[in-house]
N, C-alpha and C positions, 0 to 999 in steps of 0.2 A: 504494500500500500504506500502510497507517494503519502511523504508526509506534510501537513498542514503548516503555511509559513505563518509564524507570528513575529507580530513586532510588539513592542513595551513601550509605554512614554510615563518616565519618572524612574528616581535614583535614589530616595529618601530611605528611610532608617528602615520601611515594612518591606518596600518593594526589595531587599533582597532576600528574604523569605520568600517571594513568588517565583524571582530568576531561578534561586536552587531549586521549588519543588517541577517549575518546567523542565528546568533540565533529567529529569527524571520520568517524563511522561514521553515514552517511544516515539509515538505518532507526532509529536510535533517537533518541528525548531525554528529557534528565536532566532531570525535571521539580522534582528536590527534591531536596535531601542534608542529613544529619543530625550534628550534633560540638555539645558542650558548649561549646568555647571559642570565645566570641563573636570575639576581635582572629583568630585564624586562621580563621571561616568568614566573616569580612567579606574575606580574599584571596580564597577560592573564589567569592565571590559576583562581585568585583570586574575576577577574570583568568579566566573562565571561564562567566561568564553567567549561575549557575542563581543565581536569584533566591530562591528560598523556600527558605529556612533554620528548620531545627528543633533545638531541643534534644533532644528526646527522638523517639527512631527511632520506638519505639511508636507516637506520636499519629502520625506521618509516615508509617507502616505504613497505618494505620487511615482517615487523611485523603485520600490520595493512592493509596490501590491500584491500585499499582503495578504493571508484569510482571516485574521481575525488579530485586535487588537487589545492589548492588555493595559487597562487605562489605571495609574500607580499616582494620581497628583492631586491634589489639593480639591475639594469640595467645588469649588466657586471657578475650578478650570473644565468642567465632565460636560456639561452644555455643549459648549463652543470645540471640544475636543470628538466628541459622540456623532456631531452633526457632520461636521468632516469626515469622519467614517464610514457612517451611513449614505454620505453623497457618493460615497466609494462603494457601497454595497461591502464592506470590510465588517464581518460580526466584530461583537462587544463584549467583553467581559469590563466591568466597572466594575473601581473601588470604592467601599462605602467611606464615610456618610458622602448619599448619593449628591446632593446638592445642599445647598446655601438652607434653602426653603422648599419645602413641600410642594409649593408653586412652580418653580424649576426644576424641580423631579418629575411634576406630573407633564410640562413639555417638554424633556427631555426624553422621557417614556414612548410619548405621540410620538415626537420623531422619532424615532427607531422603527415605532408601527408602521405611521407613514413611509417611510424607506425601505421597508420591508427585510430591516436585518435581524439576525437573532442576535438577542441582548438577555445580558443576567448581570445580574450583581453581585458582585465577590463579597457576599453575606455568608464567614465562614464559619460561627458556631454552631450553628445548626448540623453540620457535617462533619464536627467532633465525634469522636467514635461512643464517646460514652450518652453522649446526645441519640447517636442514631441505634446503642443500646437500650435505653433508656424508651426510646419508641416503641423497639421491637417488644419489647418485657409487656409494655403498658396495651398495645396491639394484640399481644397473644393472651391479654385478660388474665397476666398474671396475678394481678392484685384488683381482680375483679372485673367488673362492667359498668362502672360508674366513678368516676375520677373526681375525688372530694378536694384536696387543694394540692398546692406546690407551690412549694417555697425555697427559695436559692439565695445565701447571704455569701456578699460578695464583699471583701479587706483588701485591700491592695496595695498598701502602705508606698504607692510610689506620689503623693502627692502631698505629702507635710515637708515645711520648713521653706526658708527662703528660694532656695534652689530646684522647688518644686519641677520637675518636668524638662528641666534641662538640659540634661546627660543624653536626652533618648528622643523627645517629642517639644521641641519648648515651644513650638505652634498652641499646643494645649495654653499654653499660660493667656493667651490672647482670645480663646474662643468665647464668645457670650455667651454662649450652651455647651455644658462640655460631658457631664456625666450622663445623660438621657442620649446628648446627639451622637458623642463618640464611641461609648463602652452600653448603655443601658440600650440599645436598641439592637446591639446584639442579641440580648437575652430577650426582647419585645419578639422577636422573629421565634428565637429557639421556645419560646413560649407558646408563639403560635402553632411551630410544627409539630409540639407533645400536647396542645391542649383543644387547640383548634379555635374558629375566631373569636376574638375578644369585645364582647358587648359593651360594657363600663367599665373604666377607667380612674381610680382616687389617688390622688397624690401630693408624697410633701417633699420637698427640694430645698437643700441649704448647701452656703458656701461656707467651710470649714478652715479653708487657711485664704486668709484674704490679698496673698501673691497676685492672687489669681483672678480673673474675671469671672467665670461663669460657677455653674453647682457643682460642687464634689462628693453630692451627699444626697440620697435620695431613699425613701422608703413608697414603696408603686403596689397597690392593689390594684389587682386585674380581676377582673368577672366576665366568665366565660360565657356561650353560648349554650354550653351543656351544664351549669348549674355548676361549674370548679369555682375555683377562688385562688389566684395566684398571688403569690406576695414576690416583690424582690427588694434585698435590704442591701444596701449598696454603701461604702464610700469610699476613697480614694485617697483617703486620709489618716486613717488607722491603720494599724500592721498586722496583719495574719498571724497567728500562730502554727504556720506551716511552712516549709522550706521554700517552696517556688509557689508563687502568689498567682501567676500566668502559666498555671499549667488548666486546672481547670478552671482558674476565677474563682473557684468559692465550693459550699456544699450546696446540696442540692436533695432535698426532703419530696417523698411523690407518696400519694396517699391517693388510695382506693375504699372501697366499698370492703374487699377480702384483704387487704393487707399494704403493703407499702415498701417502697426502693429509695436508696439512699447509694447518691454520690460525694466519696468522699473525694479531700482535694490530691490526694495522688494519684486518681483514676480509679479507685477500687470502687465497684457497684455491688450492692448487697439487696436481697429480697426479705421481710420479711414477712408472710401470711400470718392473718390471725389466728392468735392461738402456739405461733411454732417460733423455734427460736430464727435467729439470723443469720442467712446461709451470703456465700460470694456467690456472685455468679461471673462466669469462667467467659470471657471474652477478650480481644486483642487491643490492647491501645498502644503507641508508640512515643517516646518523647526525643520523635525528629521534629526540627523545625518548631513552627510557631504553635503551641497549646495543641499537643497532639497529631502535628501534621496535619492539621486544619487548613494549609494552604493547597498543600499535595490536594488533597480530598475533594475540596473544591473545583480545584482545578479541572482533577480528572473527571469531577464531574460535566463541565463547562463540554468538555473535548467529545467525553462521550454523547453530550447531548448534541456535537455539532455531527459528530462519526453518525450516528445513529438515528438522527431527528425526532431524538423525544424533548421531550418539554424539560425545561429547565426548571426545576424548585422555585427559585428567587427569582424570575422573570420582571419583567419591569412591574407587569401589572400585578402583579403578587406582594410585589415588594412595594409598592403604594397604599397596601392596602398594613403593614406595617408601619410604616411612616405617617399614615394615620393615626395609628394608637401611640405613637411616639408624642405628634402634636395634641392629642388629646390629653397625656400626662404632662405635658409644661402649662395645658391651659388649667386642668384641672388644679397644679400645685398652685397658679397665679389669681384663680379665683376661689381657693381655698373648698373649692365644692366636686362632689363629682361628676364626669362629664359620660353623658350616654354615647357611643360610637355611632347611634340612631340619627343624631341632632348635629354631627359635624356636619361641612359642605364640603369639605376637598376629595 
């Protein structure tokens, strides 16, 4: 099988988690990637192989026609990046957070539709292994037929003290939304794919170390369509009492109707029924890359869905429908009430 040309635009601190796990997926190669600053595309060139470097996407669009493009850059550049591809008939794969504003995700999305490319979004918790274990368990009605709540507390101790965020991301210091837009909308998504849609939404939001501009701290009930109740207890400012903080983000509590699963934060997932005591159950996790190979995962998701033409998980219009309950949890913390998903407009 001839393999699929990809190109990449962007060089920052995630995207070289995405170069390694491409270079790992058979079917493709990254024949060219695209970043302005010359000292960080001479590491991608150097740790990673692809040799043809461009400043400008455009000409690398144009020169290089590509199958599909791996969009690595900032929020507020996915628009004006996506539309260029799409004029190209070049599919998408996008990094989250997809846009600025939900208003620019949802034309962003159109265009794609309209240009008729395939588009997904590099939404990759959901594709944790213990996430896609965590489904299978709750699918095969091990803990019943009826899912009573799920609750996931997340410490992440990288955002106390002056130097908050700087080692690794110090764009975070500047965002006006940072714990819902950047980290909580991950778990918005993996919440939807274990619980299924999310009717109401209540939420409280605070800023913990005042470095920083937006929230570091958040506590989100969620109300499901099937009568759950989800909690996520989040900040970014306390320290875990566990070794690596970004392996799974946090624990993770699932309650049934017959019994209940528990992820712990080194990947161990445990069942237990009522009545019995608390068993492991035996599944694969890896700690390559980023929180379990969550890039790899993704990826190979993305590729298989172009190899094979099925539908992509996180599609544009799936993943709107995310970034709805996202906007629903900053309105709800800003007017102290809760907000029904019935009553948005976007």
């Amino acid at each position: 099988m001839k393999k699929l040309r990809g190109v990449c635009i962007g060089a920052g601190y995630f995207s070289h988690f995405q170069y390694e796990a491409w270079g790992r997926i058979p079917e493709v190669e990254i024949v060219a990637f695209a970043n302005r600053d010359a000292k960080r595309a001479s590491v991608i060139q150097s740790e990673f192989g692809v040799s043809s470097w461009y400043e400008d996407y455009i000409e690398m669009f144009d020169k290089e026609k590509p199958d599909f493009v791996d969009v690595i850059t900032p929020p507020g550049s996915h628009t004006e990046i996506c539309r260029e591809a799409g004029r190209r008939g070049i599919q998408i794969i996008c990094q989250k957070p997809l846009a600025p504003t939900i208003e620019e995700g949802r034309t962003l999305v159109d265009q794609a539709n309209a240009d008729g490319v395939r588009f997904m979004v590099h939404e990759n918790f959901r594709f944790q292994s213990w996430h896609r274990e965590l489904k299978r368990q709750i699918d095969d009605g091990q803990i019943g037929g009826r899912l009573h709540t799920l609750y996931f507390r997340a410490r992440m101790g990288d955002g106390w003290g002056e130097d908050a965020y700087l080692s690794r991301q110090p764009y975070f210091r500047e965002y006006p939304r940072l714990l819902i837009y950047e980290t909580g909308v991950h778990f918005i998504d993996t919440f939807r794919f274990l619980a299924g849609d999310v009717s109401r939404v209540t939420a409280w939001l605070r800023r913990l170390n005042p470095v920083i501009a937006g929230e570091d701290c958040g506590q989100v009930v969620f109300e499901f369509a099937n009568g759950a109740l989800g909690t996520w207890d989040a900040n970014r400012f306390n320290e875990p009492n566990y070794e690596n903080s970004r392996y799974t983000f946090g624990e993770f509590l699932i309650e049934g109707d017959e019994g209940s699963l528990r992820l712990y934060p080194d990947g161990k997932i445990t069942l237990q029924r009522l009545g019995q005591p608390e068993t492991a159950i035996d599944y694969e996790h890896n700690a390559v890359g980023f929180a379990g190979d969550c890039c790899y995962l993704t990826q190979r998701h993305f590729i298989d869905g172009l190899i094979h033409g099925s539908e992509f998980e996180t599609n544009g219009e799936d993943y709107i429908r995310t970034l709805r309950v996202q906007e629903a949890v900053y309105e709800s913390a800003k007017r102290r009430l809760p907000v029904d998903l019935s009553e948005t407009s976007v």
